[in-house]
C-alpha positions as CSV (number, residue, x, y, z in Angstrom):
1,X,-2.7,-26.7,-5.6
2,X,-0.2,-24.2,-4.2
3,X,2.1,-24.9,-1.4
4,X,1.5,-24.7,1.8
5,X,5.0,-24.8,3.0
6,X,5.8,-21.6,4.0
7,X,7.6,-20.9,7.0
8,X,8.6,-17.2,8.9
9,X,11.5,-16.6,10.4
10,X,11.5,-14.4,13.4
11,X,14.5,-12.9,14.6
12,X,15.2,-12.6,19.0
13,X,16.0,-8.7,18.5
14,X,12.8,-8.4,16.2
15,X,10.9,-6.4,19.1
16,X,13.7,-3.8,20.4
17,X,14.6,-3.2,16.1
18,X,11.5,-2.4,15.6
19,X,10.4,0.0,18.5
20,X,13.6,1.6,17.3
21,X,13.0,2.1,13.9
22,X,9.2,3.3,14.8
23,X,10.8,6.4,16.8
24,X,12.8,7.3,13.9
25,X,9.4,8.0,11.5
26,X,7.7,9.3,14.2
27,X,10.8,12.0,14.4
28,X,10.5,12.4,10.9
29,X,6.7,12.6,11.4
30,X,7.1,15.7,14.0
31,X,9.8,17.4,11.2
32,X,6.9,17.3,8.7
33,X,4.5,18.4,10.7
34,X,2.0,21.4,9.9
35,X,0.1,24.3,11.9
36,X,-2.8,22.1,10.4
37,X,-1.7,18.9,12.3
38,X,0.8,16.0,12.1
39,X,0.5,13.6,9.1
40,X,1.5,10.1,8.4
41,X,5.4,9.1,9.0
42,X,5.1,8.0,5.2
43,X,2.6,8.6,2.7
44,X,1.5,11.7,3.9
45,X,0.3,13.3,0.7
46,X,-3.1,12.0,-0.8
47,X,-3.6,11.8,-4.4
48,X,-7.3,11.3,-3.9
49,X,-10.0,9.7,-1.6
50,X,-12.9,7.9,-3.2
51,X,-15.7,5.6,-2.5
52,X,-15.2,2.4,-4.0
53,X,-16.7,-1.1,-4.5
54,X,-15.3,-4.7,-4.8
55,X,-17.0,-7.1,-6.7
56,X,-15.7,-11.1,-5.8
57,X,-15.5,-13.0,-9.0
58,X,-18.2,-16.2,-9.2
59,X,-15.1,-18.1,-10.4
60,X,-12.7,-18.0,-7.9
61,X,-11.0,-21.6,-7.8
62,X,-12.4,-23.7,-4.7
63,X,-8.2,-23.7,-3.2
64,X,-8.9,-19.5,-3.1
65,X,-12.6,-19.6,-1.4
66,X,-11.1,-18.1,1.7
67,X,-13.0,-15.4,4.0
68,X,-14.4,-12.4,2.3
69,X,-13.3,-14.5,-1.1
70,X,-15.6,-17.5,-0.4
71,X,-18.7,-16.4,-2.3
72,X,-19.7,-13.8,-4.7
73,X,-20.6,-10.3,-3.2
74,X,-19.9,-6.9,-4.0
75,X,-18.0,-4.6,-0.9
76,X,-18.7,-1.1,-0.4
77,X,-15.1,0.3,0.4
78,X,-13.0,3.7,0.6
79,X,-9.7,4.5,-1.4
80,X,-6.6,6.5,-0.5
81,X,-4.1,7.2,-3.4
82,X,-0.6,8.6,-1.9
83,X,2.7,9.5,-2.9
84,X,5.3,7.9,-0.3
85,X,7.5,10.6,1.1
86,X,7.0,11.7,4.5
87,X,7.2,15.5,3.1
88,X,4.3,16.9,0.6
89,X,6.4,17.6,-2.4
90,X,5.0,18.1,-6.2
91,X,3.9,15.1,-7.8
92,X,6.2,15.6,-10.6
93,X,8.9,14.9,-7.5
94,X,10.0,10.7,-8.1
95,X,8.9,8.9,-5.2
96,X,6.8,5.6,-4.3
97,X,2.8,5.8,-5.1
98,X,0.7,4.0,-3.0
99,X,-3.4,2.5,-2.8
100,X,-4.8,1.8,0.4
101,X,-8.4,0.0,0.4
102,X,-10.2,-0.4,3.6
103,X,-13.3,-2.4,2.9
104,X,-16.3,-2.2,4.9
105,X,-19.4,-4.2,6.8
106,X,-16.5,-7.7,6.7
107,X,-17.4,-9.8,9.6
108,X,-14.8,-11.9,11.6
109,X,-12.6,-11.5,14.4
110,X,-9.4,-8.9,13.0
111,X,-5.8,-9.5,14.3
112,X,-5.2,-5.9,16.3
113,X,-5.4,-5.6,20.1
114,X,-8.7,-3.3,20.7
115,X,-10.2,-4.0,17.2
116,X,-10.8,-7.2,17.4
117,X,-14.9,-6.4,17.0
118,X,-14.7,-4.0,14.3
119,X,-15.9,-4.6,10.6
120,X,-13.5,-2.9,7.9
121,X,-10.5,-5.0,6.7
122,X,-7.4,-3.2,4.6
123,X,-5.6,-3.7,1.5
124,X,-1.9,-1.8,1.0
125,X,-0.3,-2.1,-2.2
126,X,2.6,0.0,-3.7
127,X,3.6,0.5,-7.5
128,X,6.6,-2.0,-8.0
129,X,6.3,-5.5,-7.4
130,X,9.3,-5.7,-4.5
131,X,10.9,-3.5,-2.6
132,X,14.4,-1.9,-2.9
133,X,15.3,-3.2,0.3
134,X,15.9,-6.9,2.0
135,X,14.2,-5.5,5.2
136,X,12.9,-2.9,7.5
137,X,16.6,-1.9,8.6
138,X,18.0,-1.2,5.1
139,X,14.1,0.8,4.6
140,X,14.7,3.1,8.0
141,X,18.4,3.2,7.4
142,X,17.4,5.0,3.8
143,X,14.7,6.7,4.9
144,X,16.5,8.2,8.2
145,X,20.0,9.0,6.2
146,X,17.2,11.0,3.7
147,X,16.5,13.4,6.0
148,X,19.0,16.0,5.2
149,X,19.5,16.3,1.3
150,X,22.9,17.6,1.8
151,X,24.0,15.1,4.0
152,X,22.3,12.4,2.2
153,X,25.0,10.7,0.1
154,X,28.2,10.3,3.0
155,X,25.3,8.8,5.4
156,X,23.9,6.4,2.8
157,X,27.8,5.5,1.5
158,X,28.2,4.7,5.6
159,X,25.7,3.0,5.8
160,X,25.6,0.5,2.4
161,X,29.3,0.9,1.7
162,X,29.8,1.6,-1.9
163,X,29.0,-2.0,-3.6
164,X,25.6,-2.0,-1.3
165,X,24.9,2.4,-2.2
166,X,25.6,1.3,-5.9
167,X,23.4,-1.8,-5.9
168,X,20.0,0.2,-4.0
169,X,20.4,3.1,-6.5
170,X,19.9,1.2,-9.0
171,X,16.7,-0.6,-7.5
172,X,15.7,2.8,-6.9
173,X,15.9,3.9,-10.7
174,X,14.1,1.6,-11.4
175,X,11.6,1.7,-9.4
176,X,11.1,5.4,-9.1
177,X,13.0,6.7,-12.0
178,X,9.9,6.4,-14.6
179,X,7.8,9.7,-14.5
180,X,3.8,8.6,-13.9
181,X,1.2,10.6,-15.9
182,X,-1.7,9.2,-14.3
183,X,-2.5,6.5,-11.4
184,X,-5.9,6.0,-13.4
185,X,-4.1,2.8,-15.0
186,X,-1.1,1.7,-13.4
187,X,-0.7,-1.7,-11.8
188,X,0.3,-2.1,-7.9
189,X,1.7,-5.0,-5.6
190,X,1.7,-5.5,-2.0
191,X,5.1,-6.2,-2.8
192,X,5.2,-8.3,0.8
193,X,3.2,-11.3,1.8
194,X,0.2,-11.9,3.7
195,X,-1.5,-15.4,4.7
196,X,-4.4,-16.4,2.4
197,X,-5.8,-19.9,4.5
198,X,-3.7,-22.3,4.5
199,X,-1.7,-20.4,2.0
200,X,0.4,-17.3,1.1
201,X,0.3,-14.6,-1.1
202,X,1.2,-11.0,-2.8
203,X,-1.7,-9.1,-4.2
204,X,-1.9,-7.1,-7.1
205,X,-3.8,-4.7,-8.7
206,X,-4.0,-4.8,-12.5
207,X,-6.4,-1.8,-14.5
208,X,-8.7,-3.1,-16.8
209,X,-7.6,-0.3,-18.9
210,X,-9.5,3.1,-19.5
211,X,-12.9,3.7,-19.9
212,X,-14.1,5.5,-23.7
213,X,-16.1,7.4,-21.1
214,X,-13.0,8.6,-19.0
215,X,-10.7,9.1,-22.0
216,X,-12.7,12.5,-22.8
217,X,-11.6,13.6,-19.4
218,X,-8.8,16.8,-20.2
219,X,-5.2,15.4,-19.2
220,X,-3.8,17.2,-16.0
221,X,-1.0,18.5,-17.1
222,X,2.6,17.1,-15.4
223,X,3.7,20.0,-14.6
224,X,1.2,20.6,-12.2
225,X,2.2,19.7,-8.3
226,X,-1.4,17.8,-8.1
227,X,-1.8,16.4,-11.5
228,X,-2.0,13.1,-10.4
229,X,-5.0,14.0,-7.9
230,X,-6.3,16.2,-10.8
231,X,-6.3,13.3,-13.4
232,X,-8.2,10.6,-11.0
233,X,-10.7,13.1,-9.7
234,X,-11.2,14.8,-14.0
235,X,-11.6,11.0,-14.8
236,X,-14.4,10.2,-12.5
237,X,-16.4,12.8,-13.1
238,X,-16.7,11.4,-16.6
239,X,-17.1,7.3,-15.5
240,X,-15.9,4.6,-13.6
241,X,-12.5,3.2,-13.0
242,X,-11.3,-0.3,-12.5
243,X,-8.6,-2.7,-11.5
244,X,-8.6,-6.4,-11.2
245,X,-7.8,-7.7,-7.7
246,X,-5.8,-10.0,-8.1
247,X,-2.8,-13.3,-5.7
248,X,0.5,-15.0,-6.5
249,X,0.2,-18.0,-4.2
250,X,3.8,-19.2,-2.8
251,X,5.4,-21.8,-4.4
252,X,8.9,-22.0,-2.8
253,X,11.5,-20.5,-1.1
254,X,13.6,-19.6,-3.6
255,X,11.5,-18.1,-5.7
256,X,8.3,-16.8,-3.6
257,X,10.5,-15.6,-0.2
258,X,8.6,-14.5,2.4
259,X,10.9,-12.9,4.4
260,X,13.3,-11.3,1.8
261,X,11.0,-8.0,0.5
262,X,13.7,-7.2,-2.5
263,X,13.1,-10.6,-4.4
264,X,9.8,-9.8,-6.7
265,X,7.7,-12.8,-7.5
266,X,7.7,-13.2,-11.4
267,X,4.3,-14.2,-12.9
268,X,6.3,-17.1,-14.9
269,X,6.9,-18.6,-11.4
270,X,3.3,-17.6,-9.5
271,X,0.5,-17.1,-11.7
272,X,-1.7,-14.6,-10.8
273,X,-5.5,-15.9,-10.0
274,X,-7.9,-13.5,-10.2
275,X,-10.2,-12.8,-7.3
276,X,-12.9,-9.7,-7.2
277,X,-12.9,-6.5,-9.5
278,X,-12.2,-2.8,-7.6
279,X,-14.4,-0.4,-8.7
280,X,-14.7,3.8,-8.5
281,X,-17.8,4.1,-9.3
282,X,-18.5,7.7,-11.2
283,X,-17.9,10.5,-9.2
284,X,-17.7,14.2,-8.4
285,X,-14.8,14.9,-5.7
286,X,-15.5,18.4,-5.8
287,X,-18.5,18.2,-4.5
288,X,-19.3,19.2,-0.6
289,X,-20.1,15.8,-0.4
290,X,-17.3,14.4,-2.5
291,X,-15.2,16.6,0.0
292,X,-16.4,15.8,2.8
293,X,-16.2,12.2,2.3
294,X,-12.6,13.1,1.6
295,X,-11.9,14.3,5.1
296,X,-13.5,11.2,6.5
297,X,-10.9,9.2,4.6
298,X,-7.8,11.1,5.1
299,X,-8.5,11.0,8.6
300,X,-8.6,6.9,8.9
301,X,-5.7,4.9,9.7
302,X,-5.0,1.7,6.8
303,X,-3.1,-0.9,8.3
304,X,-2.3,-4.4,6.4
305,X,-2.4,-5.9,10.3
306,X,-5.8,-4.7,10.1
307,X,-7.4,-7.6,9.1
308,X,-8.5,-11.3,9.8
309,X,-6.3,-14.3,10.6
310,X,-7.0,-15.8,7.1
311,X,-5.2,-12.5,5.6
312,X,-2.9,-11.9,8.3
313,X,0.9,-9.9,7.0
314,X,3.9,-12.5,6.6
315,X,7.8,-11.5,6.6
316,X,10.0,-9.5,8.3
317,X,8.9,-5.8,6.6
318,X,5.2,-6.8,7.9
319,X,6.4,-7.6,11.2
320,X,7.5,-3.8,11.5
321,X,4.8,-2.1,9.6
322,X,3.1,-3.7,12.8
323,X,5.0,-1.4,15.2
324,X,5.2,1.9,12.7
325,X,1.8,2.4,11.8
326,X,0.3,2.0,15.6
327,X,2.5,4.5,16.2
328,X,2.5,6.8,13.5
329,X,-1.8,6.0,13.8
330,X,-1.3,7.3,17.4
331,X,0.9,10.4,16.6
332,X,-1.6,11.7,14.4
333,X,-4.5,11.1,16.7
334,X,-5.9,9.0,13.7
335,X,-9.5,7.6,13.6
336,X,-8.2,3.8,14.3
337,X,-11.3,2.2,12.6
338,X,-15.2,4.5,13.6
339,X,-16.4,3.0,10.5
340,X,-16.3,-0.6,12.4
């Protein structure tokens, strides 16, 4: 059975840090904005919107029969694939690339003031298994010091020091330095924890690998600034894709933190347990109604604090991400949650 002794730690100063650190991305948010309206502080560019389904496995272990895990069912849900700069730059542009899955019709109470009632619950995952950064200061420090290219390096080397700007480049390499042909059949992480019961966990998606069916879709090419929204929406139109939802339950401190983001939780040390299957049904996105249904979706708000109790966010990064996205929901005059 996994452990069940996880503890937060919550800092006095948590509150003022993050109000702070909110009013940075929103000022970043107002830079990037458009005659055609603001967009998200971060992950403003979509690399498709798609109805979706999750199917809960009939052999999830009794320990991981929580909430909308507790029986078999299948989930109607939408998708958002992103990149995660606060700009719209070319996909071929390094950078962070994001799912977001708000499920729909889930019943129980959900954790935000003024949505208690309402019946969608999200997922937020991210394509590395950690982040590059210990918490939200070091993320809004980067993120902040970013926002002039030529002044970029003297306020990172200010802010890190040398040893500490050496160190995060490198977790940036690695993490963003690989070029990605196609989100079709990459794995993701929520790279932070959520609760999960009595327990605690990171999710992950896995593919289950291509379809024969979406293999004869043409590749986009990479040179193309949308080829990773021209690659999903080519290989729907020829069959389904899937991923395997998937936990790591905490086991300790040491290696399973929940409040240090940058530490990733090997599979060696927290199995993965497999939970439901996400699925993208067939699809034509450029259709009107594949279109339309795209609006709808880019003009939600996903939030991991949008959720129940049994799943609600755990660690420092979370604790801001509370803050951020109300903010950066309210900026945008986002649709909070209509499908609820």
């Amino acid at each position: 059975m996994p452990s069940t002794q996880w503890q937060e730690q919550i800092r006095p100063d948590e509150e003022q840090r993050f109000e702070r650190q909110a009013e940075l991305l929103r000022t970043l948010q107002r830079k990037h904005a458009t005659p055609r309206g603001t967009a998200r502080a971060l992950h403003a560019k979509h690399a498709g919107c798609f109805a979706a389904e999750l199917h809960v496995r009939d052999d999830v272990p009794e320990h991981a029969r929580v909430g909308l895990f507790a029986a078999p069912k299948r989930w109607r849900a939408y998708v958002r694939f992103s990149n995660g700069s606060s700009a719209h730059q070319p996909d071929r542009t390094p950078d962070v690339r994001g799912i977001a899955i708000k499920l729909l019709d889930v019943p129980g109470r959900k954790i935000l003031p003024g949505l208690e009632d309402r019946t969608t619950q999200d997922f937020l995952l991210i394509g590395s298994p950690a982040t590059p950064f210990r918490d939200s200061e070091d993320f809004v420090g980067l993120v902040w010091a970013a926002r002039n290219k030529a002044l970029a390096l003297p306020r990172l080397l200010w802010r890190f020091g040398p040893g500490g700007f050496g160190k995060l480049v490198g977790r940036l390499r690695s993490s963003l330095g690989v070029p990605v042909p196609t989100l079709a059949e990459k794995q993701y992480w929520s790279a932070l924890p959520t609760k999960y019961g009595a327990y605690a966990v990171r999710w992950s998606l896995r593919s289950r690998g291509p379809a024969e069916s979406t293999r004869r879709a043409e590749a986009a090419p990479l040179t193309s600034t949308e080829h990773l929204r021209d690659d999903l929406v080519r290989r729907l139109q020829h069959g389904a894709l899937e991923w395997d939802l998937m936990a790591q339950f905490f086991e300790d401190e040491a290696r399973t933190p929940i409040e240090d983001a940058s530490v990733e939780w090997r599979e060696d040390d927290a199995p993965f347990v497999r939970l439901a299957r996400l699925v993208l049904p067939e699809q034509d996105a450029t259709s009107a109604e594949g279109l339309a249904l795209a609006q709808t979706i880019e003009q939600l708000s996903f939030d991991p604090w949008h959720a129940t109790e049994d799943f609600r966010p755990l660690g420092e990064m979370m604790r801001a991400r509370k803050v951020a996205y109300k903010l950066s929901a309210i900026e945008r005059k986002a649709e909070l949650d209509p499908l609820g």
